[in-house]
Backbone bond lengths (Angstrom), bond angles and torsions (degrees), N, CA, C in turn:
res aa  C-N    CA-C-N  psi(-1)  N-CA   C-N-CA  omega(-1)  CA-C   N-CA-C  phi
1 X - - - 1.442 - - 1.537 109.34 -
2 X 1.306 123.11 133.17 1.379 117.74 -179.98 1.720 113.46 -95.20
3 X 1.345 76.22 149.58 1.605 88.73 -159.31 1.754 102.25 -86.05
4 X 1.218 110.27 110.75 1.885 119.37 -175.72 1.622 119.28 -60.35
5 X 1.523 107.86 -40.31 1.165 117.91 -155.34 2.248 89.82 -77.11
6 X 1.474 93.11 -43.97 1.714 90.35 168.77 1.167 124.37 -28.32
7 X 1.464 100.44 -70.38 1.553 125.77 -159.22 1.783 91.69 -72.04
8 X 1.073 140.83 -19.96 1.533 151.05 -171.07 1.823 99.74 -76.22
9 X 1.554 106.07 -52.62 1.537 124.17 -176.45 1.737 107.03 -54.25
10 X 1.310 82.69 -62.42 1.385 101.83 -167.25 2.078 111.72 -71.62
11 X 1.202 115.80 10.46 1.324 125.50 173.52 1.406 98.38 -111.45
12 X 1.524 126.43 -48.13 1.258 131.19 170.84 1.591 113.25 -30.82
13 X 1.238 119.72 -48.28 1.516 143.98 -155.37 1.586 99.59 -84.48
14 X 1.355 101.83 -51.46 1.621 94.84 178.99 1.458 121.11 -67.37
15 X 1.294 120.81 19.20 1.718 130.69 -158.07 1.705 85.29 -132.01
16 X 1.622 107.72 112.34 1.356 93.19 -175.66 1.859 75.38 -138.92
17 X 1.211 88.65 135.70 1.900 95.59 -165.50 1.647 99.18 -112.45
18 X 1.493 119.34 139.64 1.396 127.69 169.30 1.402 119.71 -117.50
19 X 0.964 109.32 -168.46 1.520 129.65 156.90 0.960 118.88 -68.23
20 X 1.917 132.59 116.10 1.167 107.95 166.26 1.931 99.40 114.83
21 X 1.596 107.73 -34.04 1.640 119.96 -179.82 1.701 87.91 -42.46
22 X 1.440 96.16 172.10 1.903 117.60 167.54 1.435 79.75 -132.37
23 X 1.436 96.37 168.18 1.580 112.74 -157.42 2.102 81.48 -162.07
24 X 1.365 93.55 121.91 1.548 90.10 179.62 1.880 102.04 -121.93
25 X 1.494 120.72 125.03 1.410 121.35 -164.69 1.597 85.54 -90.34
26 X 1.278 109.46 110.04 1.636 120.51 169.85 1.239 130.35 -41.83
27 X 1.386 100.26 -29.89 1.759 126.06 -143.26 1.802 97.61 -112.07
28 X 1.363 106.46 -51.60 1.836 116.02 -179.86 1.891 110.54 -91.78
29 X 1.394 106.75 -15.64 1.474 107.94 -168.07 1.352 123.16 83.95
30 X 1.808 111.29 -5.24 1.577 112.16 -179.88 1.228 131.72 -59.03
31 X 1.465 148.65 113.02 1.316 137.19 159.01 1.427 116.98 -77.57
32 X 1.492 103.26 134.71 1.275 115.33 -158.85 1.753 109.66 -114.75
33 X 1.194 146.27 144.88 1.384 121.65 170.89 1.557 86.85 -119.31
34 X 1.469 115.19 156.84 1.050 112.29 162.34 1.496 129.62 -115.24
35 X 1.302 111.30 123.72 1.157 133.91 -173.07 1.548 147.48 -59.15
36 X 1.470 101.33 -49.26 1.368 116.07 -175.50 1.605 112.83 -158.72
37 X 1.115 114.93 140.86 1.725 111.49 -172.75 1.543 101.69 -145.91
38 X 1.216 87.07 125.75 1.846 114.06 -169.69 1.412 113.31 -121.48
39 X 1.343 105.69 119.35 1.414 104.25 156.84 1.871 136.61 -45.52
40 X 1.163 90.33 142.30 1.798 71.03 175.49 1.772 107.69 -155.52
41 X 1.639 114.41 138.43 1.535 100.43 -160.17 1.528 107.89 -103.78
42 X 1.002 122.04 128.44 1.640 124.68 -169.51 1.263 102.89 -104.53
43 X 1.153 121.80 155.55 1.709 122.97 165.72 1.706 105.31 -74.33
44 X 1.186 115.92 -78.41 1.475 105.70 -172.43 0.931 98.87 -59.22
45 X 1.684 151.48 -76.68 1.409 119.45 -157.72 1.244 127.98 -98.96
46 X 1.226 116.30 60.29 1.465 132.74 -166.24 1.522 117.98 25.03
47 X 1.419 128.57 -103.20 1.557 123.29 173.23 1.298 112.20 -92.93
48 X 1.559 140.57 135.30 0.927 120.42 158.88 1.882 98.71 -118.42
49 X 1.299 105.20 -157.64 0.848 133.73 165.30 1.345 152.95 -119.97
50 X 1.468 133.32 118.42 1.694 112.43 -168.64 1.903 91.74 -123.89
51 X 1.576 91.01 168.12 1.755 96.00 176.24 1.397 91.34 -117.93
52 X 1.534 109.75 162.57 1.972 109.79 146.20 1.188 77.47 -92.15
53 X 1.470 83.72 162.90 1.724 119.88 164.42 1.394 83.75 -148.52
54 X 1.593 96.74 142.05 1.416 131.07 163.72 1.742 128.40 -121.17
55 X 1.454 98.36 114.33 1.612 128.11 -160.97 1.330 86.24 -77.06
56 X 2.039 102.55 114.12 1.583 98.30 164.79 1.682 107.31 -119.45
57 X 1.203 105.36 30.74 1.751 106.26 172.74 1.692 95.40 -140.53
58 X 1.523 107.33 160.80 1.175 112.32 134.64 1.922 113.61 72.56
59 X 0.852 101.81 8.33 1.752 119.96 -174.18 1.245 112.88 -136.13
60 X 1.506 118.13 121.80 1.421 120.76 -174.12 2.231 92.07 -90.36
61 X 1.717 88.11 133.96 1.788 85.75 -171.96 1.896 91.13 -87.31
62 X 1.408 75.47 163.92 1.743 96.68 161.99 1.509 110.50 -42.93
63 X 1.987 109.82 124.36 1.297 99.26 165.75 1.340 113.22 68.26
64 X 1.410 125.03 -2.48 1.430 111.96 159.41 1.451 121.95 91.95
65 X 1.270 123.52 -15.34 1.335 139.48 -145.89 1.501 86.14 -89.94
66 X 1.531 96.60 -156.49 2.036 114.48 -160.88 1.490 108.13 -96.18
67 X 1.486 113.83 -14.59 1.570 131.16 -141.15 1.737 87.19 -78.29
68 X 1.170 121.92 140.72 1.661 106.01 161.00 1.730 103.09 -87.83
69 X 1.420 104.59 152.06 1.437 124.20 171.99 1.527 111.53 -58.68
70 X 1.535 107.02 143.28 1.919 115.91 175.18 1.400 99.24 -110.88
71 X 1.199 101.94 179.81 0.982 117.80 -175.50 1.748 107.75 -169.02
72 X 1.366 107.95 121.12 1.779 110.80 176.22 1.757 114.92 -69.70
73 X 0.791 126.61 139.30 1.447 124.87 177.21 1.314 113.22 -138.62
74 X 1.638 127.33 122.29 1.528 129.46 179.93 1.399 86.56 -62.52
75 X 1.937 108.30 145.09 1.735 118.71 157.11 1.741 107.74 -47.57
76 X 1.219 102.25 -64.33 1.485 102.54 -160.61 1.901 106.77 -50.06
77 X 1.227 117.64 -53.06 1.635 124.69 -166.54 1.530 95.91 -62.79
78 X 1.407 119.46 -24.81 1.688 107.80 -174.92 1.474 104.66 -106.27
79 X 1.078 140.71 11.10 1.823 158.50 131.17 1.083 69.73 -32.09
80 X 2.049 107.51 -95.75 1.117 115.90 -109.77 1.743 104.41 -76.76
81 X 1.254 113.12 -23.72 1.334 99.02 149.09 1.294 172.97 -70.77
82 X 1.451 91.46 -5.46 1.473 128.93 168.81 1.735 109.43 -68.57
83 X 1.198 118.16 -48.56 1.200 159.02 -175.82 2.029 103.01 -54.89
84 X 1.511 96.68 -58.48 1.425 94.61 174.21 1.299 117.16 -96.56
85 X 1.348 114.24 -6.95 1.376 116.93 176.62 1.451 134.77 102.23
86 X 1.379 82.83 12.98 1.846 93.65 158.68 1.009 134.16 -32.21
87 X 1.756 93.48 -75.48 1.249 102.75 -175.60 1.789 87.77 -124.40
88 X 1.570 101.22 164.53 1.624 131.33 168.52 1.487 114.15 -65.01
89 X 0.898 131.48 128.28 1.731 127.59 168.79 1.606 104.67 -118.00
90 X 1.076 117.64 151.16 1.333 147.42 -151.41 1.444 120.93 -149.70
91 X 1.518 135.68 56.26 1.336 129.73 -156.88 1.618 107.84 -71.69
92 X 1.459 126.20 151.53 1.219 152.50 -179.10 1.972 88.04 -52.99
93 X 1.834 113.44 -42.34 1.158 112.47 -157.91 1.555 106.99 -84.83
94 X 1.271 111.50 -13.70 1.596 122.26 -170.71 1.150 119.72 108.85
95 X 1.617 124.80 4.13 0.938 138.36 160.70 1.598 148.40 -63.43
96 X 1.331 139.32 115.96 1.112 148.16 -128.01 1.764 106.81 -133.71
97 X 1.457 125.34 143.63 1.453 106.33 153.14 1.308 111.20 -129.19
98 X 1.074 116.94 118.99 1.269 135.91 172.32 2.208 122.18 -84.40
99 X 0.650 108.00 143.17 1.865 115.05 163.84 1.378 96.96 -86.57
């Protein structure tokens, strides 16, 4: 029987996100770049991680102005969506994940 949660880990791992990635929201049409990645320390899950991403299509910003809209995103929840296909990833390195 194959073990899911493995093959789940081990897709996680191949998703190695930078500075600079595009991030495409499948579902809204948003392109996203990502910006900045911060540590952050949680009690239950000890450190995680979040990125900004900054929406340069398709998003009305705060107040109307020129600025494109952010948005915080945990690492792991935007893996794991990359992964099923939420959203598109686009690495700075040329890197892609495909099924």
């Amino acid at each position: 029987m194959k073990d899911y949660s493995q093959d789940l880990q081990n897709r996680l791992k191949c998703v190695i996100l930078r500075i600079g990635d595009i991030v495409i929201d499948k579902v809204g049409g948003h392109i996203g770049i990502l910006i900045l990645k911060t540590r952050h320390i949680d009690i239950i899950d000890d450190d995680i991680y979040v990125w900004e991403v900054k929406w340069i299509n398709n998003v009305v910003s705060e107040f109307y102005n020129d600025n494109p809209a952010s948005t915080i995103l945990e690492e792991e929840n935007l893996k794991l969506c990359i992964i099923v296909g939420t959203y598109e990833w686009h690495s700075v390195t040329g890197g892609t994940f495909e099924l």
